[in-house]
N, CA, C and O atoms as a printed pandas DataFrame, in Angstrom:
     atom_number atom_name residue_name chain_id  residue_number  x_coord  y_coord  z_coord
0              1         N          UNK        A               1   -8.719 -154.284   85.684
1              2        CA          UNK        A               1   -9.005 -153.401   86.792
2              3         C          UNK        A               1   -9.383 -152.019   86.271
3              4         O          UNK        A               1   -8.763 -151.479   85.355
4              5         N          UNK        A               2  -10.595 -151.380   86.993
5              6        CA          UNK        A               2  -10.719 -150.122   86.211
6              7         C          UNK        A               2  -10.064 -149.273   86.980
7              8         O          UNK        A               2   -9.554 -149.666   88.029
8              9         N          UNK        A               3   -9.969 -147.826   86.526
9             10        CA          UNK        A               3   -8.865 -146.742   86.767
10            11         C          UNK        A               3  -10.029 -146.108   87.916
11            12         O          UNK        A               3  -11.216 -146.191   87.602
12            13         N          UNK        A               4   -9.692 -145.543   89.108
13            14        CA          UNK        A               4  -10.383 -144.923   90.010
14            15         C          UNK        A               4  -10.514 -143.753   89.662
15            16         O          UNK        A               4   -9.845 -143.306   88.730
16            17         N          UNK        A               5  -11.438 -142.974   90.363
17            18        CA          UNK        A               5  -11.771 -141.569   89.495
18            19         C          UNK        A               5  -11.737 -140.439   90.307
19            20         O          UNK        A               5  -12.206 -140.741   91.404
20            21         N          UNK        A               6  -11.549 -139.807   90.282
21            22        CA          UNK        A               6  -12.110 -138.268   91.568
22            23         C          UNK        A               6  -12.397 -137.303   91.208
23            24         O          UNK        A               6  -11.751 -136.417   90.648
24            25         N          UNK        A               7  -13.995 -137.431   91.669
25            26        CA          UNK        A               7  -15.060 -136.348   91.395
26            27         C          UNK        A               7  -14.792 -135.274   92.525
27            28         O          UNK        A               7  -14.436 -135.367   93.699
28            29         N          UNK        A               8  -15.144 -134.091   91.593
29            30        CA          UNK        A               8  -14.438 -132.554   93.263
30            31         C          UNK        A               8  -15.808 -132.055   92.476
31            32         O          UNK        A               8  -16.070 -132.567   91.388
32            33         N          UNK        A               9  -16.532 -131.213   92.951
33            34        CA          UNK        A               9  -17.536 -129.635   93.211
34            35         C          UNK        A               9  -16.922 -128.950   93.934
35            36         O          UNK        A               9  -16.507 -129.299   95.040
36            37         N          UNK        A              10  -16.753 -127.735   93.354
37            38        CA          UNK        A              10  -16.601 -126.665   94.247
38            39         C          UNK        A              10  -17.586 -125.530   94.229
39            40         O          UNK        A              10  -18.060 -125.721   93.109
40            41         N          UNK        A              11  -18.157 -124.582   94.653
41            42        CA          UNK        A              11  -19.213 -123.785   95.187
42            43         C          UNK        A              11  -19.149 -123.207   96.373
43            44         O          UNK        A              11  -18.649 -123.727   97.370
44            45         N          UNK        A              12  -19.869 -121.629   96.290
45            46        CA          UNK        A              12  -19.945 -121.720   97.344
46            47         C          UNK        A              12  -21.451 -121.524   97.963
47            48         O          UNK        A              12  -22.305 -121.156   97.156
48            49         N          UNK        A              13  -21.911 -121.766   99.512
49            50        CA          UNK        A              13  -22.993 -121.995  100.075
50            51         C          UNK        A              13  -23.817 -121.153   99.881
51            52         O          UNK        A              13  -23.175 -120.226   99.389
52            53         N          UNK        A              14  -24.887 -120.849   99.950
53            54        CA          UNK        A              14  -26.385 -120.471  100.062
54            55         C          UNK        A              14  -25.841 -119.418  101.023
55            56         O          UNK        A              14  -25.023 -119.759  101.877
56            57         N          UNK        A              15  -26.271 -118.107  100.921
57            58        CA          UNK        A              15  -26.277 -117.211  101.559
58            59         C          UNK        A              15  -27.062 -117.340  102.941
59            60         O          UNK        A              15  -28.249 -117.512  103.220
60            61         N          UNK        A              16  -25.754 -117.163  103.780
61            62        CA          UNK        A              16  -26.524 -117.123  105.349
62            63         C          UNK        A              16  -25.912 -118.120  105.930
63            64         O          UNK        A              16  -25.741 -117.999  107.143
64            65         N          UNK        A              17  -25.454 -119.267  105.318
65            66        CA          UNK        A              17  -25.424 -121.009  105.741
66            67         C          UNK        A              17  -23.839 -121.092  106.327
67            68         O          UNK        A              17  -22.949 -120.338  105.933
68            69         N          UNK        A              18  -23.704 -121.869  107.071
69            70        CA          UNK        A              18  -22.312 -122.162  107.593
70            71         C          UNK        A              18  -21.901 -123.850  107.031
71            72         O          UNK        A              18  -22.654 -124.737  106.629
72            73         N          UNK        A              19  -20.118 -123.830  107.234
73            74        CA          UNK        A              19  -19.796 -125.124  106.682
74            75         C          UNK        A              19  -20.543 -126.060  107.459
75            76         O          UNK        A              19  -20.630 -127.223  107.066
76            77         N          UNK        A              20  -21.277 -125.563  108.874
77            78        CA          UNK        A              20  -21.807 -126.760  110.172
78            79         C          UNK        A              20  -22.876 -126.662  109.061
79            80         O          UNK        A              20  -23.129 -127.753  108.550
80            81         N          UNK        A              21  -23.382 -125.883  108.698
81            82        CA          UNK        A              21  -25.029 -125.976  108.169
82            83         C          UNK        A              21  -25.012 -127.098  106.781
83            84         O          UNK        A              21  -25.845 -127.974  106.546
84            85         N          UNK        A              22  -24.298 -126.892  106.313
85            86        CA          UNK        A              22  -23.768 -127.495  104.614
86            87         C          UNK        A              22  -23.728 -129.057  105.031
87            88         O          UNK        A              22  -24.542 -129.920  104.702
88            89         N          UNK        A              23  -22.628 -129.200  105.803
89            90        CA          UNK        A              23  -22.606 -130.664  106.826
90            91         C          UNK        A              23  -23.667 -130.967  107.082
91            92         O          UNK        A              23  -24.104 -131.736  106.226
92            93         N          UNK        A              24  -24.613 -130.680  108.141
93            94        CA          UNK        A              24  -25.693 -131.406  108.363
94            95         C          UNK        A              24  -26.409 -131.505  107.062
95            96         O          UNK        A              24  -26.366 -132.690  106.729
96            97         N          UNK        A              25  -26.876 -130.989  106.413
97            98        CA          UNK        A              25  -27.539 -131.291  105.146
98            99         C          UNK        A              25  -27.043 -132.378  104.545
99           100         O          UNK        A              25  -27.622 -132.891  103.588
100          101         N          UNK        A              26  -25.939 -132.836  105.033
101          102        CA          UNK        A              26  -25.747 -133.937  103.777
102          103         C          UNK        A              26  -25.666 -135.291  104.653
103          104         O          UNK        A              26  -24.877 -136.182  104.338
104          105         N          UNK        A              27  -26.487 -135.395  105.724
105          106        CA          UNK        A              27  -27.115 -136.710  106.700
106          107         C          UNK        A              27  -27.303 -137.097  105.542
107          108         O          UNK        A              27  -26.289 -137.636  105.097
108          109         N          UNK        A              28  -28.193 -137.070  104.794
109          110        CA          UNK        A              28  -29.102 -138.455  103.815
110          111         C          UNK        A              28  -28.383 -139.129  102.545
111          112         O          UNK        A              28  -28.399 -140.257  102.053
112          113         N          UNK        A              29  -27.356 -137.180  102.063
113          114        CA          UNK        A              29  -26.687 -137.736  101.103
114          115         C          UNK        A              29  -25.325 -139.242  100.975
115          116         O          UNK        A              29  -24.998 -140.184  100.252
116          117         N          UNK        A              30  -24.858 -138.335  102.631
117          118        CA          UNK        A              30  -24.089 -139.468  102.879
118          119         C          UNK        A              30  -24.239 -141.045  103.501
119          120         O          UNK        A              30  -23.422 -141.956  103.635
120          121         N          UNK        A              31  -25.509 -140.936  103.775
121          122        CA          UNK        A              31  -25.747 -143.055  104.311
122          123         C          UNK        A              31  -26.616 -142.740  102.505
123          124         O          UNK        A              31  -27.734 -143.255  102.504
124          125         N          UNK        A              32  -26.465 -142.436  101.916
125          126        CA          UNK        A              32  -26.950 -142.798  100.550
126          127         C          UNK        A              32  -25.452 -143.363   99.690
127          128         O          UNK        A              32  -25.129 -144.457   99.227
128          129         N          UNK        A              33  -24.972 -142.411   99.736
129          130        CA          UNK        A              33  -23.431 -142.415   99.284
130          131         C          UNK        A              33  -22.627 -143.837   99.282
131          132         O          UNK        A              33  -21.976 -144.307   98.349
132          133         N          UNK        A              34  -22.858 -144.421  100.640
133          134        CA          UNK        A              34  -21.915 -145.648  101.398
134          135         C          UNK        A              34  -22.824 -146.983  100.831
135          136         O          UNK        A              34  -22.301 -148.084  100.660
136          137         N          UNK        A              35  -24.054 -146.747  100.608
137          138        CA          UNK        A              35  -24.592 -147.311   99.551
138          139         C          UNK        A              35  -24.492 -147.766   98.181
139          140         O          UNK        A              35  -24.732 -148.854   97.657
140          141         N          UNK        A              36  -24.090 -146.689   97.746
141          142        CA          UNK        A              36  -23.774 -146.769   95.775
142          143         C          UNK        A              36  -22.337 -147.571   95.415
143          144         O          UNK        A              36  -21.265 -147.241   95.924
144          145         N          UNK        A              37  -22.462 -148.495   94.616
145          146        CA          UNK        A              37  -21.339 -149.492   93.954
146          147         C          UNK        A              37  -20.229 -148.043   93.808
147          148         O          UNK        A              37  -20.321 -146.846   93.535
148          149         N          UNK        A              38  -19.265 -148.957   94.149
149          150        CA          UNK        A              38  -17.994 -148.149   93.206
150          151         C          UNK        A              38  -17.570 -146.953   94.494
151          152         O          UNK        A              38  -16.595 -146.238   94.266
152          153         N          UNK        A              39  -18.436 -146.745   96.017
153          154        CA          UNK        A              39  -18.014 -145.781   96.040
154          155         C          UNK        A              39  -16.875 -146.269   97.092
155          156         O          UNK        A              39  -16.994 -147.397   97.570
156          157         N          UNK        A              40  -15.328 -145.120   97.620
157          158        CA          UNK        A              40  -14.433 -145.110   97.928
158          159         C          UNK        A              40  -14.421 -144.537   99.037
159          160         O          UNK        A              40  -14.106 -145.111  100.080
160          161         N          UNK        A              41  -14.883 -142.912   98.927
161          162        CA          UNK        A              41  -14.858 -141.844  100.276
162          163         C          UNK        A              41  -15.099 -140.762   99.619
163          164         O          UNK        A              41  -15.049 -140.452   98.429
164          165         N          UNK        A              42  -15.496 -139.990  101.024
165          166        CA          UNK        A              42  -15.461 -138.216  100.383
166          167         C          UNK        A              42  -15.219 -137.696  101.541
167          168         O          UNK        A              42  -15.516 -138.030  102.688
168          169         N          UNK        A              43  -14.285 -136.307  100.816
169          170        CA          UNK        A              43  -13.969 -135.378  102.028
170          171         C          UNK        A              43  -14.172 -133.708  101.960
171          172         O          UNK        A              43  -13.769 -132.948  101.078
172          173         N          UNK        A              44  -14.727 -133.472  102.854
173          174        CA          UNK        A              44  -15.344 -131.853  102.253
174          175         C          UNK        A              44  -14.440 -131.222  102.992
175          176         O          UNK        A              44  -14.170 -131.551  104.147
176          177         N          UNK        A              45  -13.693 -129.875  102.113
177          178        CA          UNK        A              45  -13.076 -129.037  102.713
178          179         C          UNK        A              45  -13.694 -127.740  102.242
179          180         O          UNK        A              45  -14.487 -127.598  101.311
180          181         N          UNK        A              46  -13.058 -126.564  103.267
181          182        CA          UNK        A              46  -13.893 -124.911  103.170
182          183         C          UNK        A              46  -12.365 -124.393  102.902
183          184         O          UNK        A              46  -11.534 -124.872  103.673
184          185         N          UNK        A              47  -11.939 -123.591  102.032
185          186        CA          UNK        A              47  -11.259 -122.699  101.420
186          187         C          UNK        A              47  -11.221 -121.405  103.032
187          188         O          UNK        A              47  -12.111 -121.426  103.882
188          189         N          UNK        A              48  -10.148 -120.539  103.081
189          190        CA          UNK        A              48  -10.097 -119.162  103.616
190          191         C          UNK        A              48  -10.790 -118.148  102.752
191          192         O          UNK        A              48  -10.809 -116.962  103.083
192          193         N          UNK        A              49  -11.265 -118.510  101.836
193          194        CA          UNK        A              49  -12.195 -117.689  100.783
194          195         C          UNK        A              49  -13.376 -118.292  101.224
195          196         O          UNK        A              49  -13.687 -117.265  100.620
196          197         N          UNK        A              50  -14.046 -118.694  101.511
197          198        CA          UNK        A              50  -15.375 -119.491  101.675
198          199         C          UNK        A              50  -15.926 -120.766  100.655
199          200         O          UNK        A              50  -16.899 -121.485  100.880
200          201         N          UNK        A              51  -15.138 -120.816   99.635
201          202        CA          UNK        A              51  -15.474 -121.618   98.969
202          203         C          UNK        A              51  -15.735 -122.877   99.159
203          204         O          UNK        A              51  -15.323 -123.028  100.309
204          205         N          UNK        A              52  -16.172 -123.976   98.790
205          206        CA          UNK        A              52  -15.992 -125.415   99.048
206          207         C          UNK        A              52  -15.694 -126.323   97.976
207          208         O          UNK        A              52  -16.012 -126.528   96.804
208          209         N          UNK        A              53  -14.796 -126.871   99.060
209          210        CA          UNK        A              53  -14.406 -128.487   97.784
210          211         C          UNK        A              53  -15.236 -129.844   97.987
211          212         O          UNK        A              53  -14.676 -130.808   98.507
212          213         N          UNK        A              54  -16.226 -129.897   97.681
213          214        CA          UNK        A              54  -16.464 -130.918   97.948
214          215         C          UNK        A              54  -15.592 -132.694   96.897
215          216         O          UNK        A              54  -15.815 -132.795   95.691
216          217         N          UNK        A              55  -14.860 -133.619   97.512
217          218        CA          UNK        A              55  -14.293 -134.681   96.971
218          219         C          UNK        A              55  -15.064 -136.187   96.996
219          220         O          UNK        A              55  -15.810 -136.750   97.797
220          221         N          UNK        A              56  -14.621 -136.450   95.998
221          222        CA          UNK        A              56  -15.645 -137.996   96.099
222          223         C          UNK        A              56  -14.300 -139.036   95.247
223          224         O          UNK        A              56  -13.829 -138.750   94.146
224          225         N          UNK        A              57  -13.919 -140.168   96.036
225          226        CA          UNK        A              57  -12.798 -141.151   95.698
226          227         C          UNK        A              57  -14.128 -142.549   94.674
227          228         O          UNK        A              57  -14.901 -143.296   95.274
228          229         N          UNK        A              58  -14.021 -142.500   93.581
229          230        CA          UNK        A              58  -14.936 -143.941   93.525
230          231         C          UNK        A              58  -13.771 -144.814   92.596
231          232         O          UNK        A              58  -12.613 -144.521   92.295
232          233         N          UNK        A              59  -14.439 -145.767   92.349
233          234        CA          UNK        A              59  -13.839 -147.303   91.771
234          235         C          UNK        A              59  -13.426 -146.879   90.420
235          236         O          UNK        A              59  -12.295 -147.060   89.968
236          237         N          UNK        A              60  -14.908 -146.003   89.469
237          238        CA          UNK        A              60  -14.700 -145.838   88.360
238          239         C          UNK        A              60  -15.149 -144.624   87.993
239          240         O          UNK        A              60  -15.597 -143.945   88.917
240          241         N          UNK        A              61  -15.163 -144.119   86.848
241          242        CA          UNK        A              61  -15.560 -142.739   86.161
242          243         C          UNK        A              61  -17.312 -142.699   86.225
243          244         O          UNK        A              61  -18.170 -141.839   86.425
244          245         N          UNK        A              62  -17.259 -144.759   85.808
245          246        CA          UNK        A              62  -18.946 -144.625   85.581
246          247         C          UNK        A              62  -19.525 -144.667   86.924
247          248         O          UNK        A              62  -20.568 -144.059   87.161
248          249         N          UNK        A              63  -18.966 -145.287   87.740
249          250        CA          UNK        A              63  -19.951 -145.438   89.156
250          251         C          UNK        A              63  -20.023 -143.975   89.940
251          252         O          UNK        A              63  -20.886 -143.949   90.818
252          253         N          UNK        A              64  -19.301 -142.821   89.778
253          254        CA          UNK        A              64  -19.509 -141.769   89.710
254          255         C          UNK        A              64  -20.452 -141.097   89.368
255          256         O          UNK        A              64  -21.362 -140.644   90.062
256          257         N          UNK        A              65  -20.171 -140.957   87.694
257          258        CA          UNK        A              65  -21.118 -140.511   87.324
258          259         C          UNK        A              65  -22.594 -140.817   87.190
259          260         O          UNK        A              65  -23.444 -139.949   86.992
260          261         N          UNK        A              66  -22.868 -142.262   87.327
261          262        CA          UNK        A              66  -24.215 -142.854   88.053
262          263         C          UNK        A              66  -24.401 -142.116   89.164
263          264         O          UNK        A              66  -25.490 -141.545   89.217
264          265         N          UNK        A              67  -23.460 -141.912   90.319
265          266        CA          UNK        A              67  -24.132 -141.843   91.271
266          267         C          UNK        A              67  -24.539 -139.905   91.409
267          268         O          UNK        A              67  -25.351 -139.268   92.080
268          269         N          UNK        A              68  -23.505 -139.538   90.411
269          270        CA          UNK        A              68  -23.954 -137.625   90.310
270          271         C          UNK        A              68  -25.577 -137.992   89.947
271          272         O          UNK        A              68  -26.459 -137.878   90.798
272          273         N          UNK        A              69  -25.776 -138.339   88.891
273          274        CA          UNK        A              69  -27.000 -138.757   88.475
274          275         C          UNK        A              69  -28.095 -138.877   89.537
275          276         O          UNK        A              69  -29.068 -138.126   89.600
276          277         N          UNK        A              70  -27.888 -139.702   90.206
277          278        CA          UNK        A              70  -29.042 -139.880   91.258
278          279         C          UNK        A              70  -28.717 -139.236   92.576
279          280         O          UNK        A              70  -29.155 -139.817   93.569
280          281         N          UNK        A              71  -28.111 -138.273   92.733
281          282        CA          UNK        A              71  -28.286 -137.270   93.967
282          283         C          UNK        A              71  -29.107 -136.288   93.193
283          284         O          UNK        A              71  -29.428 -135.352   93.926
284          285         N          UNK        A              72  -29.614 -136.153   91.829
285          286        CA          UNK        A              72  -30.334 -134.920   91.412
286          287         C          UNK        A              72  -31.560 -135.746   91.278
287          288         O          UNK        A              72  -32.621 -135.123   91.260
288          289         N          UNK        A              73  -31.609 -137.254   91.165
289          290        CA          UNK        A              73  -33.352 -137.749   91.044
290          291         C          UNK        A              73  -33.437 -138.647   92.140
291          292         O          UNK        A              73  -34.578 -139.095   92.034
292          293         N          UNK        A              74  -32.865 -139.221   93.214
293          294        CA          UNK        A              74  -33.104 -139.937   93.817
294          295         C          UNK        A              74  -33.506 -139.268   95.195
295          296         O          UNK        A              74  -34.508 -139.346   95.905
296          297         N          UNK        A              75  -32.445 -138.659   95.270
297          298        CA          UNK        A              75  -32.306 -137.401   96.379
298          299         C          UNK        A              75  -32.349 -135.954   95.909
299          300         O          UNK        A              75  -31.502 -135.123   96.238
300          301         N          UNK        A              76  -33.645 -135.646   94.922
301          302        CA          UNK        A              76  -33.829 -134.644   94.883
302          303         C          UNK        A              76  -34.644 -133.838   95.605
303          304         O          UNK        A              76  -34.765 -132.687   95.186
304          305         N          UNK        A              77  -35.108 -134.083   96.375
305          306        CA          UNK        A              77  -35.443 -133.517   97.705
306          307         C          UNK        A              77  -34.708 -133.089   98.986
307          308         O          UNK        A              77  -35.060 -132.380   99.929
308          309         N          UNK        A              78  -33.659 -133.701   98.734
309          310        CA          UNK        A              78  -32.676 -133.029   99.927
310          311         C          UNK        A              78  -32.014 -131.708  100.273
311          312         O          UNK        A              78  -31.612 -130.864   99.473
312          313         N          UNK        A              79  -31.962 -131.663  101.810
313          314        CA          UNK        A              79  -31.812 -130.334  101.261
314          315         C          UNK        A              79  -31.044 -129.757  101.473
315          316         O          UNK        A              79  -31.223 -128.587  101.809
316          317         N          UNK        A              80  -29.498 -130.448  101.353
317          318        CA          UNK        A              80  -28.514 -130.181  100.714
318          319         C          UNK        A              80  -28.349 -129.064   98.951
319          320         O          UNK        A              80  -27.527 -128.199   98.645
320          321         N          UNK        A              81  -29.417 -129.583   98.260
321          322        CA          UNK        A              81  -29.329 -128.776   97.450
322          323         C          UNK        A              81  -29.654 -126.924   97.467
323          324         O          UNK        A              81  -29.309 -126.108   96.614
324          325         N          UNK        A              82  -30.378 -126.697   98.674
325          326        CA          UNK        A              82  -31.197 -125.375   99.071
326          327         C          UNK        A              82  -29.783 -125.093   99.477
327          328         O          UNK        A              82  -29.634 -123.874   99.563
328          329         N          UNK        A              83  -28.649 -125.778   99.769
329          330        CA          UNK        A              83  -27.255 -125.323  100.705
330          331         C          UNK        A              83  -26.247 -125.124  100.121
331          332         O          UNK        A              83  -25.096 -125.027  100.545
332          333         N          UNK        A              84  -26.786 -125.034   98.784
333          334        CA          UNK        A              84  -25.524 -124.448   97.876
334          335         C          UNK        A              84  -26.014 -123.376   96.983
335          336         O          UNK        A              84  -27.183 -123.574   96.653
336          337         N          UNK        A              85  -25.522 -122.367   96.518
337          338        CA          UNK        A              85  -25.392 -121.607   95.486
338          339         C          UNK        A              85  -25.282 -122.176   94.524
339          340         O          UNK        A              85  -24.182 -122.498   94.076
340          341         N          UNK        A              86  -26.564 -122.486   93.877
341          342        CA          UNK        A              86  -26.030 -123.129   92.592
342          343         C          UNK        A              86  -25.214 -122.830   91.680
343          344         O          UNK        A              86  -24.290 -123.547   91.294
344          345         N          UNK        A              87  -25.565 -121.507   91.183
345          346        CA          UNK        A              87  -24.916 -120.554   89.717
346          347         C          UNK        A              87  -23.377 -120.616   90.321
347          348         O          UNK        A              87  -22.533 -120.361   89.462
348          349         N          UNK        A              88  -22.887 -120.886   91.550
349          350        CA          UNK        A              88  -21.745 -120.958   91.953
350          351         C          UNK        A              88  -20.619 -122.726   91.377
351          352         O          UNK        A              88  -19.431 -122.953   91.606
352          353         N          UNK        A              89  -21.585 -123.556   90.673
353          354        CA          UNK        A              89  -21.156 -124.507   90.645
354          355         C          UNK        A              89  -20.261 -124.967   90.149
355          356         O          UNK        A              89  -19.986 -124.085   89.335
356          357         N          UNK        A              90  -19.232 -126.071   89.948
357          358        CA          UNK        A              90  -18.585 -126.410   89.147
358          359         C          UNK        A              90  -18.032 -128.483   89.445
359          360         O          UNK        A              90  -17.083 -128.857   90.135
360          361         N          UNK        A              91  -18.776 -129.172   88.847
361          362        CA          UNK        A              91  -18.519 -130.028   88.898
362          363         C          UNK        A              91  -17.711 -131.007   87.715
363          364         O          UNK        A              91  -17.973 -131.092   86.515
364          365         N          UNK        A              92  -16.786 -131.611   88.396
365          366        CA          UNK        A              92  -16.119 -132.459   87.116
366          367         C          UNK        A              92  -16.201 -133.672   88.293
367          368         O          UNK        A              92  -16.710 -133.742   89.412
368          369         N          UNK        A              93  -15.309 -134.725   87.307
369          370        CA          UNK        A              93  -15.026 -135.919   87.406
370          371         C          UNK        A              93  -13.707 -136.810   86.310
371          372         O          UNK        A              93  -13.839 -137.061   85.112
372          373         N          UNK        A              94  -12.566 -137.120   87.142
373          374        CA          UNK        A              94  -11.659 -137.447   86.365
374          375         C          UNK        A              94  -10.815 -138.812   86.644
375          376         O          UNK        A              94  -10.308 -138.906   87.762
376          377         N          UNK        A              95  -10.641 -139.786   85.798
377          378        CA          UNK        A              95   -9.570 -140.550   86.320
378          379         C          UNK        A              95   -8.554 -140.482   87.099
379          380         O          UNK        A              95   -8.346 -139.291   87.328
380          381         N          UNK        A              96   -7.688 -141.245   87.715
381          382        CA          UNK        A              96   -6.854 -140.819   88.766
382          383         C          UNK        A              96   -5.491 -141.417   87.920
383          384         O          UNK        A              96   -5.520 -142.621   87.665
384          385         N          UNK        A              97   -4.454 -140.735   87.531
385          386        CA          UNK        A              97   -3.651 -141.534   87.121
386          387         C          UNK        A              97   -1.902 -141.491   87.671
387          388         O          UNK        A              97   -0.879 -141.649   87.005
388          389         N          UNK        A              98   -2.049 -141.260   88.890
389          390        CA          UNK        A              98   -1.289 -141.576   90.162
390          391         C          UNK        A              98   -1.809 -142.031   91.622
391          392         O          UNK        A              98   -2.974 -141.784   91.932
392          393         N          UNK        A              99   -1.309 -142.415   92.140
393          394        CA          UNK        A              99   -1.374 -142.927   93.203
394          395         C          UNK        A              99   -0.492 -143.264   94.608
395          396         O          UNK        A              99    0.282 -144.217   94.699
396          397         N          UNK        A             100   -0.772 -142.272   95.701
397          398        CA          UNK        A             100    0.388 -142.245   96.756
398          399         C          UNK        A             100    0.079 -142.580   97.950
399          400         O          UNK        A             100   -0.267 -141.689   98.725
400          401         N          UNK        A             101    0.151 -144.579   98.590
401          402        CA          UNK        A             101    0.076 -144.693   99.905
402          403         C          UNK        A             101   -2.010 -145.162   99.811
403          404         O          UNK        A             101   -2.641 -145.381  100.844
């Protein structure tokens, strides 16, 4: 059995943009998402700072990181990406090595 993984970004938005605005942008990413092997769920939260977490639950480290991969070439047109601050970025991806419920 492989070890499940959880990928987080945090950033924050494109100047001007609201968490509603950030949300809609990610229509395509997400019926893309429910698509890709390995994936689990994701849940976006907004900080009292403005920041964002974006979370992603998958199967494995690799079906993850496949799928980071192709939101920058598959869906690189979306425009989700215009909805973030980039230079704001910070993405990882890590095994999960607990589990509660």
């Amino acid at each position: 059995m492989m070890d499940e993984a959880m990928e987080m970004t945090t950033f924050q938005l494109a100047k001007g943009l609201t968490i509603k605005d950030f949300i809609a942008a990610n229509a395509d990413v997400d019926a893309w998402l429910q698509k890709q092997p390995g994936f689990i769920l994701r849940r976006i939260c907004e900080g009292r700072d403005g920041w964002v977490i974006d979370m992603l639950l998958w199967k494995s480290v690799r079906d993850g990181e496949r799928a980071a991969a192709g939101i920058l070439t598959e869906l690189a047109d979306s425009p989700v990406h215009a909805a973030i601050d980039q230079s704001t970025v910070d993405w990882t991806i890590q095994v999960c090595r607990h589990r509660c419920g």
